[in-house]
C-alpha positions as CSV (number, residue, x, y, z in Angstrom):
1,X,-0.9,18.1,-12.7
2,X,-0.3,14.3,-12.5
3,X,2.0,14.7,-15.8
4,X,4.5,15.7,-12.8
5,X,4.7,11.7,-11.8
6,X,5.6,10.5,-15.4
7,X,9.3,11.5,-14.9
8,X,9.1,10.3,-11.0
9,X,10.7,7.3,-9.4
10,X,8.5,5.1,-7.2
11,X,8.7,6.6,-3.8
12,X,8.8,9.9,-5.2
13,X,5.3,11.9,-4.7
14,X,3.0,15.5,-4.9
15,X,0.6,16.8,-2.2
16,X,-2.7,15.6,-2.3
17,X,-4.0,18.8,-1.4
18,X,-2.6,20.3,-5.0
19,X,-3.3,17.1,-6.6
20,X,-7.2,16.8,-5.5
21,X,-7.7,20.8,-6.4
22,X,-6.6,19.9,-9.8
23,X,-8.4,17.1,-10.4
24,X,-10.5,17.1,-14.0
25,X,-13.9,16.4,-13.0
26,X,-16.4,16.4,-15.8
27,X,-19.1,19.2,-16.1
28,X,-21.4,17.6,-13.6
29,X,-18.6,17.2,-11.0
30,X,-17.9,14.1,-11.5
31,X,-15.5,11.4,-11.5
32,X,-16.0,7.8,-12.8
33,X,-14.9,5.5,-9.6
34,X,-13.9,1.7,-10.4
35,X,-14.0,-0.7,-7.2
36,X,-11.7,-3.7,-7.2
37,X,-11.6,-6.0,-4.6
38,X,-8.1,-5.3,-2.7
39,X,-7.0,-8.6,-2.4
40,X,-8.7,-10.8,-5.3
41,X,-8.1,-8.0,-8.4
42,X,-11.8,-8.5,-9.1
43,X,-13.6,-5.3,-11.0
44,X,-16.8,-5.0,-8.5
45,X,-18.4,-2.0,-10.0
46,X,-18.3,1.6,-11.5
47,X,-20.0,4.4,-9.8
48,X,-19.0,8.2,-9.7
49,X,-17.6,10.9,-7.1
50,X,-17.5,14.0,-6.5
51,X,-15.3,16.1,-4.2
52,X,-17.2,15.9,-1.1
53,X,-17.9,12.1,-1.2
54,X,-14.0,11.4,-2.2
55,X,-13.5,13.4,0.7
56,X,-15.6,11.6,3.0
57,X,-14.1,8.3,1.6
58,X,-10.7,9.0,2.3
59,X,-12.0,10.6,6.3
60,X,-13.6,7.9,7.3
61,X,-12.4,4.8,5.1
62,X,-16.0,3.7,4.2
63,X,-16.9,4.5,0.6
64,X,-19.0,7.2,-0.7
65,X,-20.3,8.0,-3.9
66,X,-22.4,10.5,-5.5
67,X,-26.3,8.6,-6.9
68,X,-26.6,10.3,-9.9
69,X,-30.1,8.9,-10.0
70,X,-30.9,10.5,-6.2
71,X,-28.7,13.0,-6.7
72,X,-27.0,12.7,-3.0
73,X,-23.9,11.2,-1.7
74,X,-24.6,7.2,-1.5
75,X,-22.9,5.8,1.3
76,X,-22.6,2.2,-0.2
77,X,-24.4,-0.6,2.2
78,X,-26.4,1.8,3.8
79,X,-29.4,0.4,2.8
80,X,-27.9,-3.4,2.0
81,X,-25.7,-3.7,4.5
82,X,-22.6,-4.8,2.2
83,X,-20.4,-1.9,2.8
84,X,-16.7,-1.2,1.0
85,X,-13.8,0.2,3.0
86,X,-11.4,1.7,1.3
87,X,-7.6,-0.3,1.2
88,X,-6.4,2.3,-1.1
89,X,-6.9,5.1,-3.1
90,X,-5.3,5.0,-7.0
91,X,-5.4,7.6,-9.8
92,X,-5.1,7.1,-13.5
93,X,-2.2,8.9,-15.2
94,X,-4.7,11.6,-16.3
95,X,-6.1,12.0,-13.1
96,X,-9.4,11.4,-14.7
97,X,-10.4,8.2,-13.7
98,X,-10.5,6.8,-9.9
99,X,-9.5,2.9,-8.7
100,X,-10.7,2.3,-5.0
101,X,-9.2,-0.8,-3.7
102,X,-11.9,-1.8,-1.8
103,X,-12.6,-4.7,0.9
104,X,-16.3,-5.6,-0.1
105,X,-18.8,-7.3,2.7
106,X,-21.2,-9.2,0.0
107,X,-22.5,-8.4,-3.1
108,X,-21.3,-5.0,-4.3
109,X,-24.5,-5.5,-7.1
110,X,-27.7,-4.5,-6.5
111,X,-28.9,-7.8,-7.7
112,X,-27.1,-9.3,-5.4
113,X,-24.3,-10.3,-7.3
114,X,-20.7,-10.2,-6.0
115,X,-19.8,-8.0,-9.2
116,X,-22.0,-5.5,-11.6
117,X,-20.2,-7.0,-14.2
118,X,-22.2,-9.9,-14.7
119,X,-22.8,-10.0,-18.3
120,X,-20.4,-11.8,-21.1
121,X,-20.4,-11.1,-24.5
122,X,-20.3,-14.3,-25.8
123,X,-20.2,-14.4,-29.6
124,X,-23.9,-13.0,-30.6
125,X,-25.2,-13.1,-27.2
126,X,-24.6,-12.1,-24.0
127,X,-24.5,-14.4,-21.5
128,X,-24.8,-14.0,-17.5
129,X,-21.7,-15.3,-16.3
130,X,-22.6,-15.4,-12.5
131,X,-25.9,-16.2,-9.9
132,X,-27.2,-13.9,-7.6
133,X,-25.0,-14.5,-3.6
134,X,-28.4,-13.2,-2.3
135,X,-32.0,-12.5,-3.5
136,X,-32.1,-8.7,-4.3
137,X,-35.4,-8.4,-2.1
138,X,-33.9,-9.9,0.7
139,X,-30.7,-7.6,0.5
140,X,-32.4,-4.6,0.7
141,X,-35.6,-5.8,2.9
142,X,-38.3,-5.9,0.9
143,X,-38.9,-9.5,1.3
């Protein structure tokens, strides 16, 4: 489906209503979802959607994913506080692949680091690159 936008000039568009029915999610309904802060460029994190949380998203503007862990839609900051609104919504050229430009309140880790990608490969180690913004206990109230 979004093969139609190779040959397109910027401006030029499709429906999201035929673009989202056709969109390739994997066996488990999935889609992998990267976060970048809107205004920085910074990768936050990866999580996945499905259709009804990148349908919620783009109603209400708050991000949703799908926990494949709790296997329900994960509302992120409902339990931390540090929520992401959506600034825009941006597909890959396969369609496969979702970019939410996001502005995130706090940490978007769950150890309370501004990003999930925390770790550098360094050589032959890997090296953590960046300190906690806020003790994990005290971000989700278990201090």
């Amino acid at each position: 489906m979004l093969n139609k936008t190779e040959a397109m000039s910027k401006g030029e568009g499709l429906p999201w209503a035929e673009v989202s029915a056709n969109l390739p999610f994997n066996a488990d309904g999935l889609l992998p979802a990267i976060a970048q802060q809107h205004d920085s460029g910074e990768v936050l994190m990866l999580a996945w959607m499905n259709r009804k949380s990148l349908q919620e998203t783009l109603d209400t503007g708050r991000v949703c994913y799908w926990s494949r862990s709790r296997r329900k839609l994960w509302r992120k900051g409902e339990s931390s506080g540090q929520v992401q609104q959506l600034k825009e919504l941006r597909l890959d050229c396969d369609g496969d692949t979702l970019l939410l430009l996001v502005d995130q309140k706090g940490p978007a880790c769950h150890t309370g680091r501004r990003s999930c990608f925390y770790n550098a490969v360094r050589g032959e180690r890997v090296e953590v690159i960046d300190d906690p913004l806020i003790d994990p206990a005290a971000l989700y109230g278990k201090s």
